[in-house]
C-alpha positions as CSV (number, residue, x, y, z in Angstrom):
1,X,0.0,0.0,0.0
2,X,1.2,3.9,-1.0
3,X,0.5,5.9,1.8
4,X,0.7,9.6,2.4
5,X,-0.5,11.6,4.6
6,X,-0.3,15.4,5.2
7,X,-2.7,16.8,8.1
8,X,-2.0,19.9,7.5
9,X,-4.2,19.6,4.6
10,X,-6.4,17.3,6.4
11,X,-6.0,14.8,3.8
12,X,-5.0,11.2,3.5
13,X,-3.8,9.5,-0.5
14,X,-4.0,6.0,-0.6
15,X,-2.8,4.4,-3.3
16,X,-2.9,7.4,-5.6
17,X,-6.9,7.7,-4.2
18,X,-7.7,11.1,-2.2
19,X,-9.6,11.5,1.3
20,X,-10.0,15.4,2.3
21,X,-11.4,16.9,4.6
22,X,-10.9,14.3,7.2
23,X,-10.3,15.5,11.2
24,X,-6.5,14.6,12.0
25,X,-6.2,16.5,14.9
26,X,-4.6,14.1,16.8
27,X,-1.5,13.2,14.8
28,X,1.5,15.0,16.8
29,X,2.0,18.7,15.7
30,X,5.6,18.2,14.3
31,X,4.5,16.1,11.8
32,X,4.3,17.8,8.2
33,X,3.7,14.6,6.8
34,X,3.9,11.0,5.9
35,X,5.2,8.6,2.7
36,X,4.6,4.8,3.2
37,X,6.1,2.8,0.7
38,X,4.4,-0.9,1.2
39,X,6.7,-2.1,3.7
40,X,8.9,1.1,5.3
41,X,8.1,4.8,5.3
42,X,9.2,8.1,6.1
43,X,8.2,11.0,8.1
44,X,8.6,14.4,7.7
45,X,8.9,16.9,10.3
46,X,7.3,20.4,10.2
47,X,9.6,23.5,10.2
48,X,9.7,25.2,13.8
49,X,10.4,29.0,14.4
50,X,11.8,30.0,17.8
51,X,11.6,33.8,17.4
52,X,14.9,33.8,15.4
53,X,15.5,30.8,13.2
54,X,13.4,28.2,11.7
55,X,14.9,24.7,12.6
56,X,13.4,21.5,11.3
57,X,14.1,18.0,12.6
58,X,15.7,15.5,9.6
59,X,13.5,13.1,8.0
60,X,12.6,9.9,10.4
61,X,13.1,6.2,8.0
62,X,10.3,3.8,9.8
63,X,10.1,0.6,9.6
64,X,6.5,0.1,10.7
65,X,3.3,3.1,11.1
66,X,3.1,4.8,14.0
67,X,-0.5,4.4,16.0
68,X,-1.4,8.0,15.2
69,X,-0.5,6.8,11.3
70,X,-2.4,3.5,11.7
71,X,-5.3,5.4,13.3
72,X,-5.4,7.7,9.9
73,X,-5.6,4.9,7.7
74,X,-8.5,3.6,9.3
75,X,-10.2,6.8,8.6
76,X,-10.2,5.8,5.2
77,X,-11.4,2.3,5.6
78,X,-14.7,3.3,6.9
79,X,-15.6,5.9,4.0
């Protein structure tokens, strides 16, 4: 399965297939968004400003979803 999803745009692609407007309010803050390749993934950090410079945390390689990630995915399985 392809996987991506972005919640700042409150949407999910699976398999090249789009879900908008879906409430992912609780995946963690940081997150900008998530690739899943079939069997490992990455995740993307969001870009933080402190007042002076904008840091962002390097890219995380997974080997499995997160809960927050597996949670998403089941958003889409009950449309």
């Amino acid at each position: 399965m392809r996987l991506t999803i972005i919640p700042s745009d409150s949407t999910i692609y699976v398999d090249s297939v789009v879900h908008s407007d879906l409430d992912l309010s609780f995946i963690p803050t940081d997150i900008h968004a998530l690739q899943w390749y079939d069997s490992y993934g990455e995740i993307e950090f969001a870009s933080v400003f402190d007042g002076t410079k904008t840091t962002k945390q390097a890219n995380e390689i997974i080997q499995a979803l997160p809960d927050w990630a597996q949670q998403a995915a089941a958003l889409v399985e009950t449309e």
